[in-house]
VOKE-87137 format. One record per atom (N, C-alpha, C): x, y, z negated. Coordinates in Angstrom, 3 decimals, m for minus. Layout:
px: X | py: Y | pz: Z
...
//
This chain:
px: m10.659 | py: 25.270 | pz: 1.792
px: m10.735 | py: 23.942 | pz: 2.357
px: m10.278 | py: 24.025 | pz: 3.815
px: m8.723 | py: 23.218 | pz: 3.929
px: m8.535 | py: 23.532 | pz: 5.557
px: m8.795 | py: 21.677 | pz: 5.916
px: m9.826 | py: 21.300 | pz: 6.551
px: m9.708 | py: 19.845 | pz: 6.837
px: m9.586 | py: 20.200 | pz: 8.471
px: m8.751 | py: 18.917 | pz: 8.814
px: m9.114 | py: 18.514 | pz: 10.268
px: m8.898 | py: 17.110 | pz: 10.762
px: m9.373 | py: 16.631 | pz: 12.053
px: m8.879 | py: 15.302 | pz: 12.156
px: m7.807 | py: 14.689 | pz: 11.818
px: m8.512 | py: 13.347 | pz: 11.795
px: m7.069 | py: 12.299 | pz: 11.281
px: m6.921 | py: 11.640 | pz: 12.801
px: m5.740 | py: 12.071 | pz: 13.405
px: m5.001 | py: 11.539 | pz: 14.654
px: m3.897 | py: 10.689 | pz: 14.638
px: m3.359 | py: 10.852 | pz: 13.129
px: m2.444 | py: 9.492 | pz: 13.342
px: m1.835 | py: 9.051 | pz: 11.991
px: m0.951 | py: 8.271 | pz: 11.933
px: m0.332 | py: 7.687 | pz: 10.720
px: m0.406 | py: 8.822 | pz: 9.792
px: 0.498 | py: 10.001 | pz: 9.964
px: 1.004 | py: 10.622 | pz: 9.417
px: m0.155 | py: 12.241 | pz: 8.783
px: m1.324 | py: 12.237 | pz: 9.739
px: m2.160 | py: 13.026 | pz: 9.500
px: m2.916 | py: 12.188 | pz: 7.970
px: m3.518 | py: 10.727 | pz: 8.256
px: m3.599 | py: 9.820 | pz: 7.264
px: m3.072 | py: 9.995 | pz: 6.145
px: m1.573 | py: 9.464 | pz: 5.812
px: m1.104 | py: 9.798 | pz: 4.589
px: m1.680 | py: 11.377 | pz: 3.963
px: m1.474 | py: 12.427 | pz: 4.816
px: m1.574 | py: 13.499 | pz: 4.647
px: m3.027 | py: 14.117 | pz: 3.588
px: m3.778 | py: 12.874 | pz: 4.153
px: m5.809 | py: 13.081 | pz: 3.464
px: m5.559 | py: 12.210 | pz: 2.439
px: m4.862 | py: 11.273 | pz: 2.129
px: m4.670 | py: 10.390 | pz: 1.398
px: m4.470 | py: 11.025 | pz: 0.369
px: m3.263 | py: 11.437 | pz: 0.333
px: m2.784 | py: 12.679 | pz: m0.367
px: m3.537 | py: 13.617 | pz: m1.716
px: m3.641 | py: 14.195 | pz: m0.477
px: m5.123 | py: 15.039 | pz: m0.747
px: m6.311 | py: 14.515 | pz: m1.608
px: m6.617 | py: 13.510 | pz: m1.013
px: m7.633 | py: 12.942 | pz: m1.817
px: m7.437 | py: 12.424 | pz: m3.211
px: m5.762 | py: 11.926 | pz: m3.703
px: m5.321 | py: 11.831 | pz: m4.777
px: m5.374 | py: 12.889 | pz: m5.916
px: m4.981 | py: 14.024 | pz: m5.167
px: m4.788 | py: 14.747 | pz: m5.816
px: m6.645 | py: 15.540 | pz: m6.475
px: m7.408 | py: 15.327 | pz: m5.657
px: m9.143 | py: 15.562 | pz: m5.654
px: m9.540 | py: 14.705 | pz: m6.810
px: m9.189 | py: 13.627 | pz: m7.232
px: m9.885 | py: 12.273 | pz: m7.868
px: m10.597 | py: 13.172 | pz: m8.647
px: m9.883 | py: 13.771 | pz: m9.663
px: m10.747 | py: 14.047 | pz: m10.802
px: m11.480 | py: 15.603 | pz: m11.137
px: m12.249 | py: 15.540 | pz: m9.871
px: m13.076 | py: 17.225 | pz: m9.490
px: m14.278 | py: 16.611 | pz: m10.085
px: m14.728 | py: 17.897 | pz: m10.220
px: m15.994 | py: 18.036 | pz: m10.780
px: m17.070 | py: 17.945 | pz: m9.675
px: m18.274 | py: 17.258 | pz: m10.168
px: m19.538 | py: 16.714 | pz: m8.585
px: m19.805 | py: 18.247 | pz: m8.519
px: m20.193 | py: 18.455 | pz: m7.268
px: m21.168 | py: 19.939 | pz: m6.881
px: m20.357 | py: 21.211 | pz: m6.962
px: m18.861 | py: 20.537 | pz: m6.922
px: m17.914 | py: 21.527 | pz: m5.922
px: m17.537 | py: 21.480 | pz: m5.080
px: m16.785 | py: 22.552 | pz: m4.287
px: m16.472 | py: 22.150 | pz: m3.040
px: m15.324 | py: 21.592 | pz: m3.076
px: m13.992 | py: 21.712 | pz: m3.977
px: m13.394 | py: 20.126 | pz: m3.640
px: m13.870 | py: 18.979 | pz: m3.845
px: m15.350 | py: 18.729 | pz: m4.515
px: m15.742 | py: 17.081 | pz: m4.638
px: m16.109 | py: 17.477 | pz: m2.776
px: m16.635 | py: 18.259 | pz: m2.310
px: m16.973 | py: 18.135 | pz: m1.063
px: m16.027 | py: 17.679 | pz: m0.109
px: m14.967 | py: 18.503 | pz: m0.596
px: m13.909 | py: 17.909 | pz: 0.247
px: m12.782 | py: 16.717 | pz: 0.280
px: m13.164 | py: 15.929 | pz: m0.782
px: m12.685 | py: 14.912 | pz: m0.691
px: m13.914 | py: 13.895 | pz: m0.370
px: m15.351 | py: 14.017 | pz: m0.418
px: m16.297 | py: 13.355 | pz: 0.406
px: m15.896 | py: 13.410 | pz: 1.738
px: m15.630 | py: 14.606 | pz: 2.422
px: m15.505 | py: 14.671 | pz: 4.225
px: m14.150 | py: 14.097 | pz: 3.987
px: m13.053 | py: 14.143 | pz: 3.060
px: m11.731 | py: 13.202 | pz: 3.769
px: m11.768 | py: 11.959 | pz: 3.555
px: m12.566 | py: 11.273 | pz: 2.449
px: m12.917 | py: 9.934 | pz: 2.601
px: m13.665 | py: 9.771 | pz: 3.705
px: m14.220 | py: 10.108 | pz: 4.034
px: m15.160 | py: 9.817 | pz: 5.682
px: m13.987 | py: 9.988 | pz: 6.853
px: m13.426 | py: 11.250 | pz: 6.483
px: m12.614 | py: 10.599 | pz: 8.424
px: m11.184 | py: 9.938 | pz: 7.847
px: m10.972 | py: 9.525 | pz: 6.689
px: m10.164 | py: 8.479 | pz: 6.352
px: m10.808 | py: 7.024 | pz: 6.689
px: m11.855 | py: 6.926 | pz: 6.340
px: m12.579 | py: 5.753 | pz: 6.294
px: m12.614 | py: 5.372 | pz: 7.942
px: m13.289 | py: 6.672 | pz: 8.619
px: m13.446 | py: 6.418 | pz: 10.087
px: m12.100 | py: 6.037 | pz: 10.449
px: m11.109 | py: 6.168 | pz: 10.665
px: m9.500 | py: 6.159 | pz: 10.891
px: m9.172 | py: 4.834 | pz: 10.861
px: m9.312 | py: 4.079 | pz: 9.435
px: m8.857 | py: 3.118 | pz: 9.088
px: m9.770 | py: 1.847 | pz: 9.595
px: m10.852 | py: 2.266 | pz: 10.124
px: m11.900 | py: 0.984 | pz: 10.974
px: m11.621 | py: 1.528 | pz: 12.098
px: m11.367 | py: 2.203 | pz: 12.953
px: m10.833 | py: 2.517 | pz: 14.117
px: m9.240 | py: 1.695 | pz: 14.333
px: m8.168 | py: 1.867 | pz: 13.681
px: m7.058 | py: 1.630 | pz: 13.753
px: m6.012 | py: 0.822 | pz: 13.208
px: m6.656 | py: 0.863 | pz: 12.175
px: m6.223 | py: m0.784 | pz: 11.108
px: m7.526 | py: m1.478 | pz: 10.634
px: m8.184 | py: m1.827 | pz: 11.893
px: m9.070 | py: m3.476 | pz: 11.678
px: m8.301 | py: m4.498 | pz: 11.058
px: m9.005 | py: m4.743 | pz: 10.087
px: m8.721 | py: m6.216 | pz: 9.372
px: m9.090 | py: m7.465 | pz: 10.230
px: m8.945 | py: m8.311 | pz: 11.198
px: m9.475 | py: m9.238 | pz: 11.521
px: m10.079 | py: m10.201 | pz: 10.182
px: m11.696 | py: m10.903 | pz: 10.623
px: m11.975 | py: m12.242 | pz: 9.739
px: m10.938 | py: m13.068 | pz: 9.732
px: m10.765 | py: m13.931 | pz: 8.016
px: m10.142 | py: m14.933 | pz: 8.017
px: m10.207 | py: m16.084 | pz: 8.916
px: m9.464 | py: m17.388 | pz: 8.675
px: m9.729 | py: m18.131 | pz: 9.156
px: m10.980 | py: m19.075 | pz: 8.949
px: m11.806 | py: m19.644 | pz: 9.710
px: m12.962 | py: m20.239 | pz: 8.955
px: m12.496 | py: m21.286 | pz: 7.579
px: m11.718 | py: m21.903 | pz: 8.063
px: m11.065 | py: m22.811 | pz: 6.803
px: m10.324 | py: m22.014 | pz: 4.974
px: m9.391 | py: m21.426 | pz: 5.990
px: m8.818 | py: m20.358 | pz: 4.968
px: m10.174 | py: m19.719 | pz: 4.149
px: m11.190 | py: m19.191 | pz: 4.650
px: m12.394 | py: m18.457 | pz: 3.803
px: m12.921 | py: m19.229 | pz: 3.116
px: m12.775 | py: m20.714 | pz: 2.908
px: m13.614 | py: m21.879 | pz: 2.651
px: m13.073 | py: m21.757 | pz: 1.478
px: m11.372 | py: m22.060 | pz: 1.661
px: m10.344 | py: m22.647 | pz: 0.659
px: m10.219 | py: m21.189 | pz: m0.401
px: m10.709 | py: m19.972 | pz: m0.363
px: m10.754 | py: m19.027 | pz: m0.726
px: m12.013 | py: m18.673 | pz: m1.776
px: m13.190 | py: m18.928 | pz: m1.001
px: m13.734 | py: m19.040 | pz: m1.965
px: m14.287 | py: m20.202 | pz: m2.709
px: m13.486 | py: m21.192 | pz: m2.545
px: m13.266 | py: m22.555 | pz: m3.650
px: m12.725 | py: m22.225 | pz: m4.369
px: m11.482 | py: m21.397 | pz: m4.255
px: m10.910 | py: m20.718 | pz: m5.562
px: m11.467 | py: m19.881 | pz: m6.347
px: m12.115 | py: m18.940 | pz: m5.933
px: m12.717 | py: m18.382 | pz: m6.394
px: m13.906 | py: m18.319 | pz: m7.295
px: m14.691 | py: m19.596 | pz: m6.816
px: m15.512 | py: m19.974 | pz: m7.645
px: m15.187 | py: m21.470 | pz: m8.446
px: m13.850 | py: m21.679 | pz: m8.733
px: m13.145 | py: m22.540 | pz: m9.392
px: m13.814 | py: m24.334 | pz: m8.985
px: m13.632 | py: m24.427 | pz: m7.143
px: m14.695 | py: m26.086 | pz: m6.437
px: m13.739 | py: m26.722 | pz: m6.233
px: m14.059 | py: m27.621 | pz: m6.180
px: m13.418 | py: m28.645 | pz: m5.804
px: m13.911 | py: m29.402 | pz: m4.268
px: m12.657 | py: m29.735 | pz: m3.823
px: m13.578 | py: m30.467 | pz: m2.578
px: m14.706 | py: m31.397 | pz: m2.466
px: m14.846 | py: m32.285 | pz: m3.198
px: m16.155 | py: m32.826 | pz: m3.409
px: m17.169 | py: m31.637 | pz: m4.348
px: m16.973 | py: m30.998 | pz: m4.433
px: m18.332 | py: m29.991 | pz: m4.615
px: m18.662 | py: m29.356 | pz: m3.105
px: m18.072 | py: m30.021 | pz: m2.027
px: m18.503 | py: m29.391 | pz: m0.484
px: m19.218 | py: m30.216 | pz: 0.027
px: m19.459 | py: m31.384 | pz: m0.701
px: m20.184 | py: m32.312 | pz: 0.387
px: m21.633 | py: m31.859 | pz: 0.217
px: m22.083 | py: m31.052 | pz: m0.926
px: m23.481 | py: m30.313 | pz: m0.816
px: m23.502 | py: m29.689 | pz: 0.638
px: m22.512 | py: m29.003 | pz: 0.858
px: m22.796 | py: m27.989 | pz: 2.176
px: m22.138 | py: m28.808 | pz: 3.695
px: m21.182 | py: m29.729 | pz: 3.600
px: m20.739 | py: m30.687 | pz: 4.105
px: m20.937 | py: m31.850 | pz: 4.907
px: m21.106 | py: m32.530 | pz: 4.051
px: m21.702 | py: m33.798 | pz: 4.117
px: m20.767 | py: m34.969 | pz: 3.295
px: m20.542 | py: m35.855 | pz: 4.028
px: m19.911 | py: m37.272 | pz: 2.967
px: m18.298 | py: m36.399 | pz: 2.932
px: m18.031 | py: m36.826 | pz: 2.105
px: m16.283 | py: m36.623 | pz: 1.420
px: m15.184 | py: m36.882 | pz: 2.740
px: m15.308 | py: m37.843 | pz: 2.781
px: m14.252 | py: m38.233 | pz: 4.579
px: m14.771 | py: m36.458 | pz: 5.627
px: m15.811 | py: m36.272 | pz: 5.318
px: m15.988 | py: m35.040 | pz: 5.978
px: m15.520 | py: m33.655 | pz: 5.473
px: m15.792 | py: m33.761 | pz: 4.222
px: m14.787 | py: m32.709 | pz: 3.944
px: m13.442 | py: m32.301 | pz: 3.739
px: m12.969 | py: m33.738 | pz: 3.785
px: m11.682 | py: m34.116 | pz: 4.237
px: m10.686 | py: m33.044 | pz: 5.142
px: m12.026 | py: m33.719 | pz: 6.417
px: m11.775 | py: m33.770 | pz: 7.760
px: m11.726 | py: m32.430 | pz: 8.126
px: m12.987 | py: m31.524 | pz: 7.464
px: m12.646 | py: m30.104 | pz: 7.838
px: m11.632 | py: m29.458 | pz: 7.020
px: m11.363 | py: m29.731 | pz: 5.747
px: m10.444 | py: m28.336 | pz: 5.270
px: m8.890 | py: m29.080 | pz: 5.593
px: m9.015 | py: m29.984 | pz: 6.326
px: m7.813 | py: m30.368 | pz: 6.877
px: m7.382 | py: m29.973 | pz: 8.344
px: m8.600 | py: m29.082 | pz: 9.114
px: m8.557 | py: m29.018 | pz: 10.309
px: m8.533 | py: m30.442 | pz: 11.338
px: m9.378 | py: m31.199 | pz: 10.948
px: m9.716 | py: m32.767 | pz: 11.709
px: m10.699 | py: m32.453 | pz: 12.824
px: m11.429 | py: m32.111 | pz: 12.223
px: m13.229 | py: m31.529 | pz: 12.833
px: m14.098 | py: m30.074 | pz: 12.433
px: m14.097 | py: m29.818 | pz: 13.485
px: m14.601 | py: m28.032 | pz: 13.699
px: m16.117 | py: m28.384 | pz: 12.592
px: m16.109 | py: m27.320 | pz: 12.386
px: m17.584 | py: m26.811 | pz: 11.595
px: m18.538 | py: m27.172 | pz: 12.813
px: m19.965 | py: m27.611 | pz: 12.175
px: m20.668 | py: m27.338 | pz: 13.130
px: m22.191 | py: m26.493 | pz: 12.553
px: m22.766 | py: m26.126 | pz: 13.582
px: m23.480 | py: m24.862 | pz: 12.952
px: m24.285 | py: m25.524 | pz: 11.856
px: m24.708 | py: m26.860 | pz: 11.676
px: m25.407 | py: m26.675 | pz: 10.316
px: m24.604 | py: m26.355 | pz: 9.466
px: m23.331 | py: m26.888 | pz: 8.974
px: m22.398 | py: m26.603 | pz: 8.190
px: m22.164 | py: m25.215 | pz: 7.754
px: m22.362 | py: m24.159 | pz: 9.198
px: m21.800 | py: m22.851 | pz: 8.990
px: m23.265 | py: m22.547 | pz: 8.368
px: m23.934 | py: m22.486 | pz: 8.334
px: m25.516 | py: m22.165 | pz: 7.901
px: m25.487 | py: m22.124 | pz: 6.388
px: m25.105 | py: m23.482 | pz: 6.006
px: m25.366 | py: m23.530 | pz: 4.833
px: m24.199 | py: m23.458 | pz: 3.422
px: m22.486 | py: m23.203 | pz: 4.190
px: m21.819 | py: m22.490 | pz: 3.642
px: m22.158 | py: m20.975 | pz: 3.284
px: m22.638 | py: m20.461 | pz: 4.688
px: m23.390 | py: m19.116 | pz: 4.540
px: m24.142 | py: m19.004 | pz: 3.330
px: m25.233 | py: m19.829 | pz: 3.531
px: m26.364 | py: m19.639 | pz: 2.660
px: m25.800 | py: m20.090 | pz: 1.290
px: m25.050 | py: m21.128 | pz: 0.679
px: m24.895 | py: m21.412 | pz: m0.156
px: m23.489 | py: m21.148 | pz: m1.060
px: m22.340 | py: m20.806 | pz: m0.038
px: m21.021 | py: m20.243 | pz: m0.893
px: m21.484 | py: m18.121 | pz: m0.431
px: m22.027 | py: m17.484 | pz: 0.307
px: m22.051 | py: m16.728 | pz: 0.563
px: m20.900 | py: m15.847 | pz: 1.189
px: m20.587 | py: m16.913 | pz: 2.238
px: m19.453 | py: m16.726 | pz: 3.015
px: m19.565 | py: m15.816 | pz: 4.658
px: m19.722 | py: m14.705 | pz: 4.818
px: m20.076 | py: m14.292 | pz: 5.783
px: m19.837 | py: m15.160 | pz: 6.932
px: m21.081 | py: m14.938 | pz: 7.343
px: m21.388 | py: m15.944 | pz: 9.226
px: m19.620 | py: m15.100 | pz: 10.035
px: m19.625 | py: m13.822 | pz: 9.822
px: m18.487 | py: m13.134 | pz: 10.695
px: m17.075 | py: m14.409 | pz: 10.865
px: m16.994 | py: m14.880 | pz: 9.677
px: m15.389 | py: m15.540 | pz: 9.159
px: m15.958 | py: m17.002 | pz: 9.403
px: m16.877 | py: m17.329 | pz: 9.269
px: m17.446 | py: m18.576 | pz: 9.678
px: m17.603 | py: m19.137 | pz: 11.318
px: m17.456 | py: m18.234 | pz: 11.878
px: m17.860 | py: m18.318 | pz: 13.223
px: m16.333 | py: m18.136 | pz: 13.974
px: m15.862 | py: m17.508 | pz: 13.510
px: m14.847 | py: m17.178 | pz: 13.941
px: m13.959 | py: m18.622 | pz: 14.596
px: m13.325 | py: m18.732 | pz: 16.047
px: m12.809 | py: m19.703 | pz: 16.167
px: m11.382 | py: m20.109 | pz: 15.648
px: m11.179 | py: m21.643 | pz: 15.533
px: m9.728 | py: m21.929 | pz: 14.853
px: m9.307 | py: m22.929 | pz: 15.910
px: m7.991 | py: m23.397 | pz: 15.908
px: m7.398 | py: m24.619 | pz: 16.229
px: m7.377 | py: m25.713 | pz: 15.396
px: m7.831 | py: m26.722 | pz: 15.915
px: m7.630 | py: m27.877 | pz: 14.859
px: m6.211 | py: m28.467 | pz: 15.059
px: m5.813 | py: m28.867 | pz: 14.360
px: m4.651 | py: m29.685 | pz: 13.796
px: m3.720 | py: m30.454 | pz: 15.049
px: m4.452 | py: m31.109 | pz: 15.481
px: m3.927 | py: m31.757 | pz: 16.794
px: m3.948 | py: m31.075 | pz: 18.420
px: m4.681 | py: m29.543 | pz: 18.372
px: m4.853 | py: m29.088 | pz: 19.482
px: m3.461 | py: m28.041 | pz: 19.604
px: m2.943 | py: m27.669 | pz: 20.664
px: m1.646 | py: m26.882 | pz: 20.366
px: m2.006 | py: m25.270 | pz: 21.224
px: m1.272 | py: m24.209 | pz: 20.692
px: m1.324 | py: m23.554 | pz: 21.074
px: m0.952 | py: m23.180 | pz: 22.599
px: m1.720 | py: m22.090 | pz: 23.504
px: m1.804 | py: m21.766 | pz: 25.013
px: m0.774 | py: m20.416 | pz: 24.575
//
């Protein structure tokens, strides 16, 4: 087992690799060991250096409406009246925290992507 840090793109591919070639070891050897420690400083690597930013709050909305096959009037539970849900997945009017609360609580939409700020429709970019 020669492991060492992952310092860049190319060290990456390199564990990647490696770890392909590991898939199908047997538990309570030392290559399952060693593809445990290269998933770890792969893992560390890839949250260090390719962060995913949260979606957009809207985009996460319209995402998991698909997902759970809604319709926009199935938002006015978490919403309010229809002209309002309109208004947000159109970018009219920002979320406001009850809204984000109970998308949270009720589509199980992380607060992270919920919170996250957007531009509305009529505001222009700086």
């Amino acid at each position: 087992m020669n492991i060492k840090p992952i310092k860049n793109d190319d060290d990456f591919d390199a564990a990647v690799s490696r770890m392909r070639s590991l898939r199908n070891v047997k538990p309570n050897t030392p290559e399952a060991d060693e593809l445990d420690i290269l998933a770890t400083l792969a893992e560390a690597y890839e949250e260090k250096h390719h962060t995913i930013d949260p979606p957009d709050p809207i985009e996460a909305i319209k995402f998991r409406m698909e997902q759970m096959g809604l319709k926009d009037t199935d938002l006015m539970e978490f919403l309010g009246q229809r002209s309002r849900v309109s208004e947000v997945l159109n970018k009219k009017r920002r979320l406001s925290l009850t809204m984000i609360r109970s998308l949270n609580k009720g589509l199980h939409i992380p607060l992270e992507c919920l919170i996250k700020d957007y531009m509305l429709d009529n505001e222009k970019a700086v």
